[in-house]
PASEBA-1860 file (N, C-alpha, C; in nm, 3 decimals):
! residues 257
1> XXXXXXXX> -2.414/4.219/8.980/-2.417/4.147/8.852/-2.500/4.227/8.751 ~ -2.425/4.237/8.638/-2.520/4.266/8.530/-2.659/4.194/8.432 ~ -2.748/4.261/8.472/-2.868/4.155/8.423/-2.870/4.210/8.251 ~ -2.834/4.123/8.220/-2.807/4.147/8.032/-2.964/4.054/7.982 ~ -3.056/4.157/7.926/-3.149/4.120/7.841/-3.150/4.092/7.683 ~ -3.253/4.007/7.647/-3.266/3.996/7.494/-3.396/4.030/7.505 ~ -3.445/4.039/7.334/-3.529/4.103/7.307/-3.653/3.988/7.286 ~ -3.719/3.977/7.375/-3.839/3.855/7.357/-3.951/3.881/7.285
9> XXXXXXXX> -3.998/3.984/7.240/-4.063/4.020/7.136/-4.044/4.030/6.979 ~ -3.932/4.017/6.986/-3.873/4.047/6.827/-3.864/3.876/6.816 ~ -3.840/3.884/6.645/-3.828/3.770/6.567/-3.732/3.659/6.574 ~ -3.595/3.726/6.616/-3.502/3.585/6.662/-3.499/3.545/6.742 ~ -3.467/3.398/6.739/-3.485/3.336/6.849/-3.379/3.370/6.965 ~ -3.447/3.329/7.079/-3.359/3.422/7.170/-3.174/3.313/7.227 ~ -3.176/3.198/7.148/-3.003/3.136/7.148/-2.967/3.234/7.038 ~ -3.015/3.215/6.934/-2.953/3.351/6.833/-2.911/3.460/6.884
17> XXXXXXXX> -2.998/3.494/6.968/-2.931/3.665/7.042/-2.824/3.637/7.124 ~ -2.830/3.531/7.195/-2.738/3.522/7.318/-2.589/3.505/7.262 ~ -2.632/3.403/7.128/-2.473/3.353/7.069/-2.422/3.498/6.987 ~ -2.477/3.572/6.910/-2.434/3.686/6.941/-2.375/3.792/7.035 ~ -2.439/3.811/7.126/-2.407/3.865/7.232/-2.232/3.819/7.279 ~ -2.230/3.658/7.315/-2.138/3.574/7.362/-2.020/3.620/7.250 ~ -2.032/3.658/7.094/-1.989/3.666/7.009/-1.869/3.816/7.040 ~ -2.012/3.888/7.067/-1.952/4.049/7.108/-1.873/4.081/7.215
25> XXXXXXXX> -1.918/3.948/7.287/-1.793/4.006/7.422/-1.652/3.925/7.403 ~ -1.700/3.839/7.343/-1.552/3.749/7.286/-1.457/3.807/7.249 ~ -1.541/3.903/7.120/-1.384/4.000/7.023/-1.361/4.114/7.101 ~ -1.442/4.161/7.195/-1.423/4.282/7.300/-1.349/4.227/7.441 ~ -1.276/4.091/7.435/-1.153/4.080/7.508/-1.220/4.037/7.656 ~ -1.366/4.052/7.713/-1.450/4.072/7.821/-1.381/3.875/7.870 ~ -1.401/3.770/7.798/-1.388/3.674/7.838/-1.250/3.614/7.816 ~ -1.122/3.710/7.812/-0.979/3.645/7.798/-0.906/3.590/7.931
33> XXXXXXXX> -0.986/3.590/8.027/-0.935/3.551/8.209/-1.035/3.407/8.175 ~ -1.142/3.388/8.157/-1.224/3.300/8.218/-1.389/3.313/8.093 ~ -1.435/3.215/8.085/-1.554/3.189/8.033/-1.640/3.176/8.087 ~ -1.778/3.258/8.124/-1.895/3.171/8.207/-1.958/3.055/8.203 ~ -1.983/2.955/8.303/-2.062/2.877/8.275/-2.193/2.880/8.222 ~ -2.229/2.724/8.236/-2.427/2.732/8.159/-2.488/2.812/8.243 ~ -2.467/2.755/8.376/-2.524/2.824/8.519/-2.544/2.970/8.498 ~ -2.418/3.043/8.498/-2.395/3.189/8.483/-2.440/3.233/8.427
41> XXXXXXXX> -2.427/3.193/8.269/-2.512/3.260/8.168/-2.663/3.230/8.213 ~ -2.714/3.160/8.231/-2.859/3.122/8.243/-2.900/3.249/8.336 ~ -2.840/3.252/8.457/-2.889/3.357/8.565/-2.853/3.498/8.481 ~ -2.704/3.508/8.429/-2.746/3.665/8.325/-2.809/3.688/8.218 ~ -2.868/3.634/8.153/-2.943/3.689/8.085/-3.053/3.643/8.075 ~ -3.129/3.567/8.195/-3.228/3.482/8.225/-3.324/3.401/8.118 ~ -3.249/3.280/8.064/-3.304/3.218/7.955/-3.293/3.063/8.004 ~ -3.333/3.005/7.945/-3.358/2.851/7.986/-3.194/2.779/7.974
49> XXXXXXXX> -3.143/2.655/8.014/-3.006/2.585/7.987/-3.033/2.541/7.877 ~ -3.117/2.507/7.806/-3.141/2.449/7.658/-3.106/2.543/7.549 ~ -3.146/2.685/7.598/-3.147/2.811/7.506/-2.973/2.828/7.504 ~ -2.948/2.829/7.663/-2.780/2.849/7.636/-2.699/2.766/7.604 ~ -2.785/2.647/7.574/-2.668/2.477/7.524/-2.688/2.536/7.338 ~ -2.813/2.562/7.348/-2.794/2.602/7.131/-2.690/2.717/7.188 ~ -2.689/2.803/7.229/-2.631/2.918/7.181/-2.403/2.910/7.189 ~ -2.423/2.804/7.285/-2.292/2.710/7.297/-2.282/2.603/7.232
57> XXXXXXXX> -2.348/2.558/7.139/-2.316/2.474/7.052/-2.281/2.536/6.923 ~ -2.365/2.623/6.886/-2.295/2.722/6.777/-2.171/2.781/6.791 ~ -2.108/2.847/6.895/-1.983/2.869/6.916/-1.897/2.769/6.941 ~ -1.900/2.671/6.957/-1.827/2.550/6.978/-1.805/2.533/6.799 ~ -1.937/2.510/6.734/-1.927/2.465/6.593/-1.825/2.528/6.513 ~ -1.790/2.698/6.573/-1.760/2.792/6.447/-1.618/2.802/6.523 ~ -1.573/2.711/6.611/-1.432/2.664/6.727/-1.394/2.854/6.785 ~ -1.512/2.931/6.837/-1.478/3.036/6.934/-1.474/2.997/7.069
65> XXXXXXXX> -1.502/2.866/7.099/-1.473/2.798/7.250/-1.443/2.691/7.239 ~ -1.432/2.598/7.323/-1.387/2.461/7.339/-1.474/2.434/7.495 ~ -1.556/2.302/7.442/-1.663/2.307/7.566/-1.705/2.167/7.549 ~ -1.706/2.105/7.669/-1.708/1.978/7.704/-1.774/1.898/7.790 ~ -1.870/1.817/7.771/-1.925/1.740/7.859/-1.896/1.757/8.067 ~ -1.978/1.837/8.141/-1.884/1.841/8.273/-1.769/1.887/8.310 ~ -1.763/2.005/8.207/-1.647/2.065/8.204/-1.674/2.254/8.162 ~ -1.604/2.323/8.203/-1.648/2.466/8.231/-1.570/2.527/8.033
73> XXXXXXXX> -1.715/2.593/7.986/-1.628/2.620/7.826/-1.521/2.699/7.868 ~ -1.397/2.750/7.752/-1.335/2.808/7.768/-1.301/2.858/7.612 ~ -1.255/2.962/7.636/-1.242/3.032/7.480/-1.059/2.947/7.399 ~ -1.147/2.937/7.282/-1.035/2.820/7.205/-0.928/2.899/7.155 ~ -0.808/2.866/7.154/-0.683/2.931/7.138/-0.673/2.956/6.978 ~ -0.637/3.064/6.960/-0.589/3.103/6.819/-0.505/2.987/6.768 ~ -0.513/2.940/6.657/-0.402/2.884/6.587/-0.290/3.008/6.599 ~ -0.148/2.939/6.591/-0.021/3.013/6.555/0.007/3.076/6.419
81> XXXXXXXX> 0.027/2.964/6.376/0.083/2.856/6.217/-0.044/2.879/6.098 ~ -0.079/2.991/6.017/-0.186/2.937/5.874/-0.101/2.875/5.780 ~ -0.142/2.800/5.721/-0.071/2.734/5.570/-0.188/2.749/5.487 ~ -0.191/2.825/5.374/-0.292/2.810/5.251/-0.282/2.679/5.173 ~ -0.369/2.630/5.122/-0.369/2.504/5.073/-0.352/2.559/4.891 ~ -0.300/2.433/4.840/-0.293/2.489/4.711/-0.064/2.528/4.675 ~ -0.009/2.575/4.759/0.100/2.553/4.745/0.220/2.517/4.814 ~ 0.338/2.441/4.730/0.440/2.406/4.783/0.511/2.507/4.929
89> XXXXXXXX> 0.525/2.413/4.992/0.552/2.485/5.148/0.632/2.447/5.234 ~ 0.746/2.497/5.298/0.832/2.484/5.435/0.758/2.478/5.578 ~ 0.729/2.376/5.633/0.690/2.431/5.779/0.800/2.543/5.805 ~ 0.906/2.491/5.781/1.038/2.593/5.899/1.017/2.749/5.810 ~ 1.013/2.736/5.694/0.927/2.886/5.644/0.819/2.957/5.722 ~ 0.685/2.892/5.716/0.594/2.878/5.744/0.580/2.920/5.909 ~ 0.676/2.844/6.008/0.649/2.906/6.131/0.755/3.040/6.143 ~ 0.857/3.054/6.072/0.896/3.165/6.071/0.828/3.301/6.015
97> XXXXXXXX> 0.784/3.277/5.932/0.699/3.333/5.862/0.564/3.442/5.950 ~ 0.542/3.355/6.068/0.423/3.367/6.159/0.497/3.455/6.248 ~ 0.619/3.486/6.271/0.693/3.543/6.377/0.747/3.475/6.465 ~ 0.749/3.359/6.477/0.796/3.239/6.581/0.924/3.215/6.569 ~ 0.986/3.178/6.639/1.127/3.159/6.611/1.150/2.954/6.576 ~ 1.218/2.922/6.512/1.125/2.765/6.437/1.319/2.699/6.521 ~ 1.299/2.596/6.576/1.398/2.481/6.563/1.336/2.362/6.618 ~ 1.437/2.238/6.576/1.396/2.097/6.590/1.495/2.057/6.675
105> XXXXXXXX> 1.444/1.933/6.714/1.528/1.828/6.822/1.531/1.735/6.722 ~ 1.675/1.671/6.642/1.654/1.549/6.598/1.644/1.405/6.688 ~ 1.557/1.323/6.618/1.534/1.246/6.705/1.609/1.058/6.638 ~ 1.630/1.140/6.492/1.729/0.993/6.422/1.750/1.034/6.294 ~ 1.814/1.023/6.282/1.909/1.088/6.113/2.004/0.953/6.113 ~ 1.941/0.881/5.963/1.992/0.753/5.972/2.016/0.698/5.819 ~ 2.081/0.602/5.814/2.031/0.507/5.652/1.992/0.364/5.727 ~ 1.856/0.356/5.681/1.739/0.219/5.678/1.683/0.157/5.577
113> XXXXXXXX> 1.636/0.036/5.585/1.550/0.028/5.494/1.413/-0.010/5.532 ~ 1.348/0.031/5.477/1.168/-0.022/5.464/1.089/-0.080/5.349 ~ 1.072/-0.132/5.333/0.983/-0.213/5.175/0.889/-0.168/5.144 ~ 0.743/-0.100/5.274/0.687/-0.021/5.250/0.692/0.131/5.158 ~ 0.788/0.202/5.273/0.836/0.352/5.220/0.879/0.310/5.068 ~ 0.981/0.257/5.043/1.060/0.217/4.941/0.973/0.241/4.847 ~ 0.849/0.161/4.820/0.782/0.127/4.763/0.698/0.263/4.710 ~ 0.652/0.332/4.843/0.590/0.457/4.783/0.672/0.533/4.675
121> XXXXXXXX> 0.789/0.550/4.683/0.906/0.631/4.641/0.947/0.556/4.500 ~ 0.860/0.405/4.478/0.887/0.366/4.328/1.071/0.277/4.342 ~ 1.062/0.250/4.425/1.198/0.156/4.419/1.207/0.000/4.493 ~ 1.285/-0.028/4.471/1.282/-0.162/4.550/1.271/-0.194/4.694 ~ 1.231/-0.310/4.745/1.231/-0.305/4.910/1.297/-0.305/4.964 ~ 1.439/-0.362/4.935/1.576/-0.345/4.956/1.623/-0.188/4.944 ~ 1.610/-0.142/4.923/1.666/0.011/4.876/1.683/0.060/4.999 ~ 1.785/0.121/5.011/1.841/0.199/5.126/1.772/0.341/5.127
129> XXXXXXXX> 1.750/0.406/5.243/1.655/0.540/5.293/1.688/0.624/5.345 ~ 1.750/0.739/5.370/1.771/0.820/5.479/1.622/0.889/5.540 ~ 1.642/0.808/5.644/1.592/0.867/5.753/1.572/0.983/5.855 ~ 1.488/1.104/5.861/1.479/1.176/5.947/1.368/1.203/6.053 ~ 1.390/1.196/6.137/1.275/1.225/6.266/1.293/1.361/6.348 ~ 1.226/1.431/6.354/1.288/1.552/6.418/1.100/1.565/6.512 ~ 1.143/1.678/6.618/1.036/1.703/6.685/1.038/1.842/6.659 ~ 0.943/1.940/6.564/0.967/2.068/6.568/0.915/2.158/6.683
137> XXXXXXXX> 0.941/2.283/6.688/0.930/2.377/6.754/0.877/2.452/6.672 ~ 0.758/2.594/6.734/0.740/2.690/6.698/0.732/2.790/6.834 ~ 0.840/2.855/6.853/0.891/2.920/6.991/0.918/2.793/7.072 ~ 0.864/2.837/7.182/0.890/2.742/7.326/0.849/2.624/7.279 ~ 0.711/2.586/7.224/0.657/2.445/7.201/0.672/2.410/7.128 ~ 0.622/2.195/7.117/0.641/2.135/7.030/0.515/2.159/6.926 ~ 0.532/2.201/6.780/0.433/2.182/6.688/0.410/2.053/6.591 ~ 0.500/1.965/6.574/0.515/1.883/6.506/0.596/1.759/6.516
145> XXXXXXXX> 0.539/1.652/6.500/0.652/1.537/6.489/0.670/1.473/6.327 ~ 0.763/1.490/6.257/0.809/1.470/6.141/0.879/1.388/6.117 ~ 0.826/1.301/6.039/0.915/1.185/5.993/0.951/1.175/5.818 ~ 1.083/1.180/5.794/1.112/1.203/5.644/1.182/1.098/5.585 ~ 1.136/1.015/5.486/1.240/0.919/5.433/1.276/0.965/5.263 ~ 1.349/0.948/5.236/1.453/1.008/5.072/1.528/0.918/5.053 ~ 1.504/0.857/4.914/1.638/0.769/4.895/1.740/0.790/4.920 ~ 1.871/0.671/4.935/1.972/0.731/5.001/2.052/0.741/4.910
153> XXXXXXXX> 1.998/0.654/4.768/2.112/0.728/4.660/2.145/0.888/4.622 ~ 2.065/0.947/4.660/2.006/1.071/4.654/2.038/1.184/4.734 ~ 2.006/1.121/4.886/2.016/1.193/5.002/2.110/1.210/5.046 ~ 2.213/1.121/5.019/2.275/1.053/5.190/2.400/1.166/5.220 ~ 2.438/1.257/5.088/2.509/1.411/5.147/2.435/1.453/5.278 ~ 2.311/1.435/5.329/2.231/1.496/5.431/2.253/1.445/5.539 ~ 2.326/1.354/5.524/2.402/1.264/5.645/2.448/1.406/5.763 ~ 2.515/1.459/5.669/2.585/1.543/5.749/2.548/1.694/5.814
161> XXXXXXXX> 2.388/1.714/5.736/2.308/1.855/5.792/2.339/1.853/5.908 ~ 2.264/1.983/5.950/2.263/2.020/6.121/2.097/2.021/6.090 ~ 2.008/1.940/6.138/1.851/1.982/6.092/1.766/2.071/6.248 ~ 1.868/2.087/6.285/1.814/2.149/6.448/1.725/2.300/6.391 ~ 1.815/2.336/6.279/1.739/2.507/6.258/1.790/2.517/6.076 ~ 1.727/2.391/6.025/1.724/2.430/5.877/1.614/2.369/5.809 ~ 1.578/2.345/5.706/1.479/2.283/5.582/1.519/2.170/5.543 ~ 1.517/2.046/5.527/1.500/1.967/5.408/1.479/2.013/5.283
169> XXXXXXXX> 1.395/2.046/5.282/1.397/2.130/5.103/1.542/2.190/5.072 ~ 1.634/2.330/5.139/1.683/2.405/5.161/1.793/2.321/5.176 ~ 1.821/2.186/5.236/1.937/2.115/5.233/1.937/2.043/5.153 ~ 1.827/1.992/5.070/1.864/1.902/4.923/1.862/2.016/4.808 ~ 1.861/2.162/4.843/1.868/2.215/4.712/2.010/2.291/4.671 ~ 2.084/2.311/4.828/2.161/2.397/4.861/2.296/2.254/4.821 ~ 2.271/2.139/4.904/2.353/2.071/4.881/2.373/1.979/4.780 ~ 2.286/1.928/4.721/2.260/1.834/4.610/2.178/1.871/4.465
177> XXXXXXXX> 2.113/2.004/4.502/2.092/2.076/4.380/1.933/2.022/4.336 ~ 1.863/1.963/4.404/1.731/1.914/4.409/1.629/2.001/4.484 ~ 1.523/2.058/4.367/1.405/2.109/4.419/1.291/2.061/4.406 ~ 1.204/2.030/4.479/1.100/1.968/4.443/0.976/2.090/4.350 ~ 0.892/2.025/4.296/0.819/2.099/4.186/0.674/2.060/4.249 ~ 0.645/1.933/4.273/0.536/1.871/4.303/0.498/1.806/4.403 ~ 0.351/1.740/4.380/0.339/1.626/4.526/0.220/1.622/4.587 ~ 0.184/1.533/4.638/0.069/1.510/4.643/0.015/1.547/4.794
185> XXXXXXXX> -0.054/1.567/4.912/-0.066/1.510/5.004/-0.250/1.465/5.049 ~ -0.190/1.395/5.149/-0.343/1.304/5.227/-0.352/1.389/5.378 ~ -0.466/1.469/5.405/-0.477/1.498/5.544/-0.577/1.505/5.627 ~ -0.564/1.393/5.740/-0.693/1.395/5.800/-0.725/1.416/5.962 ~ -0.795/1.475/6.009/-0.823/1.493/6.219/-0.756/1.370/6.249 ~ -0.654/1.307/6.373/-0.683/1.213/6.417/-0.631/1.277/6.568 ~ -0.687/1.190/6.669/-0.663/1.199/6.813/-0.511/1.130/6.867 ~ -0.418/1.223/6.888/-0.276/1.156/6.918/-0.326/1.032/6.997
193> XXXXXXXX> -0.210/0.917/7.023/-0.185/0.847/7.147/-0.153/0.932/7.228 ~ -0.171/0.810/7.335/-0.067/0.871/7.476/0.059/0.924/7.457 ~ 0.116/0.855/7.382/0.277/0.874/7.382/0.254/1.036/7.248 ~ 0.246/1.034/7.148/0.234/1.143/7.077/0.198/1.269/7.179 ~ 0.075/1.252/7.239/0.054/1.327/7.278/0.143/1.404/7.386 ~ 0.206/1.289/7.493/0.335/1.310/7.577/0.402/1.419/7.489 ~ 0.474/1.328/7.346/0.589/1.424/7.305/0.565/1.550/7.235 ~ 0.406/1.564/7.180/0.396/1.709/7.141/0.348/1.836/7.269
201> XXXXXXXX> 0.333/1.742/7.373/0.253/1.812/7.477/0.116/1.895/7.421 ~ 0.039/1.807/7.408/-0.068/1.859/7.353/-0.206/1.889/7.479 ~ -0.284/1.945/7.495/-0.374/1.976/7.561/-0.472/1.823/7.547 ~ -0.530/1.795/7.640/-0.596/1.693/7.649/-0.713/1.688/7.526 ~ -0.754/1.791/7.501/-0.874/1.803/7.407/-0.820/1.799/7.323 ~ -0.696/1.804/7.244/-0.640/1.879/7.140/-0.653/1.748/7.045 ~ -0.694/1.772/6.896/-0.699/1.645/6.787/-0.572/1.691/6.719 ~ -0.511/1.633/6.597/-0.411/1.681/6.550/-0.435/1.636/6.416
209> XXXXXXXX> -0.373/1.702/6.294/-0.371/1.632/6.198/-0.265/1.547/6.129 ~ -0.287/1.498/6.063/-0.197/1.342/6.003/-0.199/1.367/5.877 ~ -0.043/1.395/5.858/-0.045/1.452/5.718/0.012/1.362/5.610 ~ 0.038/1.293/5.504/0.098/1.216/5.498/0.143/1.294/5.315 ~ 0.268/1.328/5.301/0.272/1.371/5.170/0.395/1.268/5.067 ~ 0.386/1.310/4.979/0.535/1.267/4.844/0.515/1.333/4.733 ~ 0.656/1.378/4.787/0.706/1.487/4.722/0.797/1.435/4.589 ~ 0.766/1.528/4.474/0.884/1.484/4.347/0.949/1.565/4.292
217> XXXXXXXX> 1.029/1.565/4.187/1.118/1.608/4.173/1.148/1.589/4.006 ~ 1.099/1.627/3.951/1.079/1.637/3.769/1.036/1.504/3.788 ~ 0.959/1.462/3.770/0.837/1.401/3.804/0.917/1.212/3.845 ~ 1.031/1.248/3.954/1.074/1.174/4.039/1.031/1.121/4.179 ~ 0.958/1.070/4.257/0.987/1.046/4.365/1.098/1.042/4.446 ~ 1.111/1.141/4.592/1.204/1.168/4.592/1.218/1.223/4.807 ~ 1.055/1.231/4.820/1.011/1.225/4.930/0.861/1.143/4.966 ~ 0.908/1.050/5.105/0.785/1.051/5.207/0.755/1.087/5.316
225> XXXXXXXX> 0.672/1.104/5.345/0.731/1.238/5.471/0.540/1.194/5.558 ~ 0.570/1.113/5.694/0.461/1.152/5.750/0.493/1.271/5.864 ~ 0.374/1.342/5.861/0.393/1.467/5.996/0.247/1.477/6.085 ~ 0.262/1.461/6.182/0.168/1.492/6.309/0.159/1.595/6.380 ~ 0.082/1.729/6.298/0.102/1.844/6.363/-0.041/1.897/6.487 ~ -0.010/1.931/6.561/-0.056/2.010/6.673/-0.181/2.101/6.617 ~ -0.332/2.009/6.653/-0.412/2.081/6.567/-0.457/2.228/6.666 ~ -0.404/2.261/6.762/-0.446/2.399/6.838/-0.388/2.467/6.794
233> XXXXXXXX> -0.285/2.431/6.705/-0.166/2.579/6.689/-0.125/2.565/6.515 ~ -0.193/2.520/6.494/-0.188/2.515/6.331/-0.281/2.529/6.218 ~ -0.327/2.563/6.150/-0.466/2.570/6.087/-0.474/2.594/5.903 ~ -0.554/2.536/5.822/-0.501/2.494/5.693/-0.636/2.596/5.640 ~ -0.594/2.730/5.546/-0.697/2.793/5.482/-0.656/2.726/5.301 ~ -0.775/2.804/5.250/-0.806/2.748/5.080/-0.856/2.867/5.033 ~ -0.836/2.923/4.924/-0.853/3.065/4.841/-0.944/2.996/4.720 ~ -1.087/3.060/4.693/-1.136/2.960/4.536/-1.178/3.100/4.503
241> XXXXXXXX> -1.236/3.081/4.349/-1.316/3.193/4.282/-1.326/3.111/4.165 ~ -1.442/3.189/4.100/-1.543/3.157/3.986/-1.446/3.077/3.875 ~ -1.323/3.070/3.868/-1.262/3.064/3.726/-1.208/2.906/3.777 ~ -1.107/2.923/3.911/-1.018/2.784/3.966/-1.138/2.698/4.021 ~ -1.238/2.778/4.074/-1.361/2.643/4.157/-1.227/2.687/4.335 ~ -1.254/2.554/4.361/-1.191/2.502/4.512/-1.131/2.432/4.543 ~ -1.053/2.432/4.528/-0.929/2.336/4.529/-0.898/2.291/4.694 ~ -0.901/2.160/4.738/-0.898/2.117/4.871/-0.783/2.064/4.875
249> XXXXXXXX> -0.791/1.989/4.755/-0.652/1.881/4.715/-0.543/1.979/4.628 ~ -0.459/1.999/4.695/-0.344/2.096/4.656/-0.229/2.017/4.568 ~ -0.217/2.014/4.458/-0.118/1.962/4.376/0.023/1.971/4.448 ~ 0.040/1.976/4.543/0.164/2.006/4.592/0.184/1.958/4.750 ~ 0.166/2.101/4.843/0.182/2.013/4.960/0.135/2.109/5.068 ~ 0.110/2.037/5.208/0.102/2.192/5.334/0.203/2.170/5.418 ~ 0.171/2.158/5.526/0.298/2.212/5.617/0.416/2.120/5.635 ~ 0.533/2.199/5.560/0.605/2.158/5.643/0.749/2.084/5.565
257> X> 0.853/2.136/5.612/0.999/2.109/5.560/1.115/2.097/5.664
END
């Protein structure tokens, strides 16, 4: 075994050195089989379990591991999928985009009604909806469960898509001549159910986010669209500077078409 020292005379504290250290062997590939435990680390580089719980709590914080109560850390999986916040966006772009190869399983392509949805969309409760549910893919796995409602005065040419390996956007623009311009969305962590979790096959630890957008269309309502994407394999960046500030809330939308 290698007895790996820190420097106990110098000024930082010695979890500072270690989470460094832990840092350096991370991007140098040393821990892509397996992660050491508290145990392990404690005996290599002979420091207290308190020293190596700060120095694993900082890497946990900055998500370079995933580490759990009675449970051995392990180094946290790259997201797949970035979406910048701030503009209008295709998931099925978006995971293509990444190199993935993108298709869906539909799960109901329909005309319904809801009084709720309806309502978001500025129409009556009666109003008829086309309905879409699809389970996406990015390669082999599931990344997303998507649910899309569009009026059906509007939509209902979409009756007849194939949505296994195309856009929504891309089929109301191609077929009905509708692009959206705008839109708002809401997005926040939540922990799938059982059943979500079943159908995205998500890792037990895994949180996901809950996206909930509406989309318009010269300043129409024209989409609602909730989506439950796979928070291990997806990840939402933001670009600011001195002039725009920071924009969190994107006039438009993130993942996903």
């Amino acid at each position: 075994m290698i007895q790996r020292r820190l420097d106990r005379a110098g000024g930082q504290p010695l979890w500072k050195q270690l989470q460094q250290d832990l840092v350096r062997r991370l991007r140098s590939g040393e821990f892509d089989d397996t992660f050491p435990g508290e145990l392990a680390l404690v005996d290599d580089y002979q420091v207290s379990r308190h020293t190596v719980r700060q120095a694993l709590g900082k890497l946990r914080a900055d998500g370079l591991i995933v580490a759990e109560r009675g449970r051995q850390p392990r180094v946290a999986t790259t997201p797949e999928i970035r979406q910048p916040m701030g503009a209008l966006y295709s998931l099925f772009s978006s995971v293509e985009a990444s190199g993935l190869t993108q298709h869906s399983i539909v799960r109901a392509l329909d005309i319904r009604a809801d009084g709720v949805i309806a309502s978001r969309l500025d129409l009556e409760a009666s109003s008829p909806l086309l309905y879409l549910e699809r389970l996406r893919f990015a390669g082999d796995d599931p990344l997303a469960l998507d649910r899309v409602w569009l009026p059906a005065s509007l939509a209902e040419p979409l009756l007849d898509a194939d949505f296994t390996h195309t856009s929504v956007y891309n089929e109301l623009a191609t077929r009905i001549g509708v692009r959206l311009d705008h839109g708002r969305e809401d997005i926040r962590a939540v922990v799938p159910t059982p059943a979500e979790r079943a159908v995205l096959r998500c890792p037990p630890e895994a949180a996901a986010f809950s996206i909930n957008r509406q989309g318009t269309s010269q300043s129409r309502p024209v989409e609602w669209r909730h989506t439950l994407v796979r928070g291990d394999r997806f990840a939402l960046s933001a670009e600011f500077s001195e002039n725009l500030g920071y924009r969190l809330t994107p006039a438009a939308v993130q993942h996903q078409a």
